[in-house]
N, C-alpha and C positions, 0 to 999 in steps of 0.2 A: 142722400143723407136725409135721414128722418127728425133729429129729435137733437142731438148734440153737438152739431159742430166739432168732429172728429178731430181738425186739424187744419193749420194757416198755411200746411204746403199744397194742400189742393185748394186754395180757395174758392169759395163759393164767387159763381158769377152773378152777377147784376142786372133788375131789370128795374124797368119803372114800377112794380109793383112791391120790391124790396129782393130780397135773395133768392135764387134758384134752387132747390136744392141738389136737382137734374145737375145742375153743375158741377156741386161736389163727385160725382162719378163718371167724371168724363178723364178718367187716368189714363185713359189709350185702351184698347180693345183686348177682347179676351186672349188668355195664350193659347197655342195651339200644342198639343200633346201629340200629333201626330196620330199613327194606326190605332193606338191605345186609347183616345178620345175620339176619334174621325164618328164612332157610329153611338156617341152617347145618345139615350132618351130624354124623354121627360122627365122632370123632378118626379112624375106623380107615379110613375115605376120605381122610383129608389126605396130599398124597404125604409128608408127615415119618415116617408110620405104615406105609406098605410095607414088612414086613421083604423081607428076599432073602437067602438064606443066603449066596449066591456073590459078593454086590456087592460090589467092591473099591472104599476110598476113593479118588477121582478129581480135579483140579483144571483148570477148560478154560482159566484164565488169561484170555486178551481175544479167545480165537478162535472165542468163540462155541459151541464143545464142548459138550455136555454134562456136567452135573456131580453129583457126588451120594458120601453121605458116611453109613458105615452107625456107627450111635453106640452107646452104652454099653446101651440098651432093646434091639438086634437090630433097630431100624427103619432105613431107607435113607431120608436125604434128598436130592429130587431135584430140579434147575432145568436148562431150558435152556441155561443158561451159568453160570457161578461168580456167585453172589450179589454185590452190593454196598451194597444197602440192608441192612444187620445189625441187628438190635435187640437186646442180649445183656442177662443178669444185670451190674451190675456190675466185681465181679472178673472177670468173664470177657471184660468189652469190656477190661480193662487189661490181663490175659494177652495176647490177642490182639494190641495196641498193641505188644508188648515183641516183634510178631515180625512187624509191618508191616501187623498187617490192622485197618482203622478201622472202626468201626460207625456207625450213623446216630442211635442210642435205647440209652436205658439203662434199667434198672432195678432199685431195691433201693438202699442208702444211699448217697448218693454227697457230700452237703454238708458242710462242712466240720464237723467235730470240737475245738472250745475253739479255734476261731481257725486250725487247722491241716486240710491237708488227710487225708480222710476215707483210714485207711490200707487199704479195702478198692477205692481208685479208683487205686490205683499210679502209674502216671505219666501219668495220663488229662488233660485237659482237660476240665471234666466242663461248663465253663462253655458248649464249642460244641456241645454236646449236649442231646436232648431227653431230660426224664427224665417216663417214664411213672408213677413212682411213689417212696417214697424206703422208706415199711414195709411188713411182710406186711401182705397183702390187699389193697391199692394197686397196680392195673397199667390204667391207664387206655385204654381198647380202642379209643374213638374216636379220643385221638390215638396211637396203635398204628395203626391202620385208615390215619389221616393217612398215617402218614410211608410208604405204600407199600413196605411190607416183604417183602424176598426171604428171610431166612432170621431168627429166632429160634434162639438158643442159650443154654441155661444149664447149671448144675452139678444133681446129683442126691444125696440126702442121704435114703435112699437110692433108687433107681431105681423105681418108674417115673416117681412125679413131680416136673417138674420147679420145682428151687428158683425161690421168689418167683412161679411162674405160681397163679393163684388156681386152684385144683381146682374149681371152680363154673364157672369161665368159661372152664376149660384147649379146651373142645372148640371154643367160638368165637375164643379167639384161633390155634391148630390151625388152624383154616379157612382162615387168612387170608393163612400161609405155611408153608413146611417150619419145623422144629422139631428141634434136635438139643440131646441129652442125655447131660454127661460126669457120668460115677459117680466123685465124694468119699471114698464110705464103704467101712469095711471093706475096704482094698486098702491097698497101699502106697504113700506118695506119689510115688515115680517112674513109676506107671501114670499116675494122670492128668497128670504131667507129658510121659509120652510121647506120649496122646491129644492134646494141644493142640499138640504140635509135626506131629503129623497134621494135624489141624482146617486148624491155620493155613497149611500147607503148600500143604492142597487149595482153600485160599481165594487163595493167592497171592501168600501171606508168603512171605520172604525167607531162610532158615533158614542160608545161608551168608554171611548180611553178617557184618562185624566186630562189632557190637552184640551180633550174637547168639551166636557164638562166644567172644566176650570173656565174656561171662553165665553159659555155660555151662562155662566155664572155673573161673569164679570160684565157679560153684556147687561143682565138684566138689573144688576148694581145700577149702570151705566145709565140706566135707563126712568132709574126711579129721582135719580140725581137732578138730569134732565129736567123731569117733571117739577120738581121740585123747587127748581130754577126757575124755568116759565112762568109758575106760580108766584115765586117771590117778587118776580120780576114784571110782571103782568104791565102789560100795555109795549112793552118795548117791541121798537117796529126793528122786523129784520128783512133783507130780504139779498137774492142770490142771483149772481150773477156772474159773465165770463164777457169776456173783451176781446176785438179785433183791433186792428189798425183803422178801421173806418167806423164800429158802432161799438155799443153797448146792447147789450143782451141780456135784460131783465128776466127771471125763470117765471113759469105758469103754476104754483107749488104744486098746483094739482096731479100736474101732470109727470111729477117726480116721485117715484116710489120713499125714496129718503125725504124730501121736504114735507110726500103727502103723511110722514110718519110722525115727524116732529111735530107738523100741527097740532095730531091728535095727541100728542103729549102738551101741547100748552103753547109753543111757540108760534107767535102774533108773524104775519110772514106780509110784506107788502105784495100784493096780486098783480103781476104782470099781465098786459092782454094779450089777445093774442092777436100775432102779426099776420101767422100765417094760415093755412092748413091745417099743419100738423098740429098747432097749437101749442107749443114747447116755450116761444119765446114771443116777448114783444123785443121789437129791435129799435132800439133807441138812436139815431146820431150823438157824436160824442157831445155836441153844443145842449142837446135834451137829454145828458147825461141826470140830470138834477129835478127831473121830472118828477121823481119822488122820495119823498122824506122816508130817511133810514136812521135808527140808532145803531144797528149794526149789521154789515154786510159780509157777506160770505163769498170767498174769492176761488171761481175752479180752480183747482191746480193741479190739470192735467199739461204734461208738457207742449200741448195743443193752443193752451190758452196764455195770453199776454199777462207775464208775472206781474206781482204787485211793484214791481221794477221799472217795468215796465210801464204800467200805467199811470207811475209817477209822472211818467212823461208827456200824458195827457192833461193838460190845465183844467179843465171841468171836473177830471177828478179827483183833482188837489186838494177841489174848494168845494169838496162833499163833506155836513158837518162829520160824517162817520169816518172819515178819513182822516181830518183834522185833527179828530179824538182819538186817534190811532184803534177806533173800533174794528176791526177786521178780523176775519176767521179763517181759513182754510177752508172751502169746500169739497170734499173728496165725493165728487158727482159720480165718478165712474167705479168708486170702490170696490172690491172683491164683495159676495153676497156672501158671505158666513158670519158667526158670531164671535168670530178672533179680528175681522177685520174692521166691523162697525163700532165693538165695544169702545176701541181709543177714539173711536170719528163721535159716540154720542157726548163721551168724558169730554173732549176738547170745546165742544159746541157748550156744554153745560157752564164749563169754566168758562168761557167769551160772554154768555148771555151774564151767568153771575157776577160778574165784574163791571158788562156795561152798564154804561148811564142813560136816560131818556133825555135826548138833547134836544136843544129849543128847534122849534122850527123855522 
């Protein structure tokens, strides 16, 4: 695991140097598919993995065209005609959903959440859908192999690999279709917003219905709100973070496509260092929960991370002033990338900054 702490059912292992992240992928070993996978190659044979400097994204629609679709790694994905069997991460079958293109398979959490639906499935259906796994290390190849798959697509945190594919098994599921990968990290959130209105475009999404123009209308409402907020509000420290049973895990904004976008609209963010490598998080113990001053914090709320229920039951974070003030926000870190998904997540964030107060420190 690179970048977000997928989930508390594989826990990460411990060393003296803080978390492994080696250890989040130690789910048990690859599966075996028998005659059908016994003579896979390398990824760098699968046409997902052809770079081409020159290949322009393409969509052949129903006419049988050729198609192919160069991603965030510089690899061109390529089929004789536009995919329709998809298998996506999660959020990325719901992005997709919000701009006409339906996938066949899911994977990555998708079940409901205290009774409510899972808010990494956006407006998915998740019931007519096959789901190959729900946590890291869970992608099950033989029904993968089933559902005769034309195109795999996930998110990248950060590139080359792709989120939720098991790095053990990444070359046999590789094998088995093209393979496109959009990059989360370290960008601004309106890149991979743009990359999925490509993606979907060249799959045969619809980008001038009403749906979708209404969306993105409302995003860009959303957006001025935002600003506008920040502004009135200037100097309010915010910052973002997700919980275990053992620490606290301050974000790096930078290194968040959504946090590094808010910035640039106005939002004062408290800077986490970084702990490790990959540079995602500094990882606090819960006793240096309080390490730093916040007027309002932002709580993942992937069903992976310790609700605010939950963290009630932590005493350090009881006696956070931002906590006290009932400052809190929902953070939707893993959101779907389209502009039906972010519009409510900027509206919400605006509404939390305009109401909070800058409290003593």
């Amino acid at each position: 695991m690179r970048a977000l702490r997928p989930s508390r059912t594989l826990a990460p292992t411990r060393t003296a140097g803080g978390v492994s992240r080696r250890g989040l992928l130690t789910g048990g070993a690859a599966l075996c598919l028998g005659a059908a996978l016994t003579g896979c190659g390398s990824e760098n044979s699968d046409s997902s993995e052809n770079s081409d400097s020159k290949a322009k994204n393409s969509g052949s629609g129903s006419d049988g065209k050729a198609w192919s679709f160069k991603d965030d790694r510089g690899r061109t994905a390529r089929a004789d005609s536009t995919p329709k069997n998809i298998v996506a991460f999660i959020s990325t079958a719901a992005a997709l959903h919000d701009y006409g293109v339906e996938v066949t398979g899911v994977f990555g959490p998708s079940k409901p959440v205290g009774g409510k639906p899972n808010p990494q499935a956006g407006d998915l259906d998740v019931d007519k859908l096959t789901s190959l796994g729900e946590t890291w290390g869970q992608f099950n190849i033989e029904k993968y192999a089933s559902l005769k798959p034309e195109l795999l697509i996930s998110n990248m945190f950060p590139p080359p690999n792709l989120w939720f594919v098991p790095e053990e098994s990444s070359k046999k599921i590789a094998a088995l279709a093209p393979t496109v990968g959009i990059n989360g990290a370290r960008a601004s959130l309106l890149e991979p917003l743009k990359r999925y209105t490509d993606l979907a475009a060249s799959l045969g999404g619809d980008l001038e219905s009403q749906k979708v123009k209404a969306a993105k209308s409302r995003f860009e409402k959303a957006e001025r709100t935002l600003r506008e907020a920040a502004k009135a509000n200037g100097g309010l420290k915010v910052l973002a973070m997700t919980g275990d049973a053992q620490q606290m895990y301050v974000a790096v904004p930078d290194s968040y496509c959504d946090l590094n976008y808010f910035k640039d609209l106005g939002v004062e963010f408290v800077e986490g260092k970084k702990s490790d490598e990959w540079g995602f998080w500094e990882f606090l113990s819960w006793e240096n929960a309080d390490k730093y001053h916040a007027d309002l914090i932002m709580v993942d709320n992937r069903s992976s991370a310790l609700t605010e229920d939950q963290l009630a039951k932590k005493p350090t974070w009881n006696k956070l002033p931002a906590v006290k003030a009932g400052q809190t926000v929902p953070w939707s870190m893993e959101e779907r990338y389209s502009y039906a998904g972010y519009a409510p997540v900027l509206e919400q964030l605006a509404a939390a900054v305009e109401k909070s107060k800058k409290l003593r420190r």
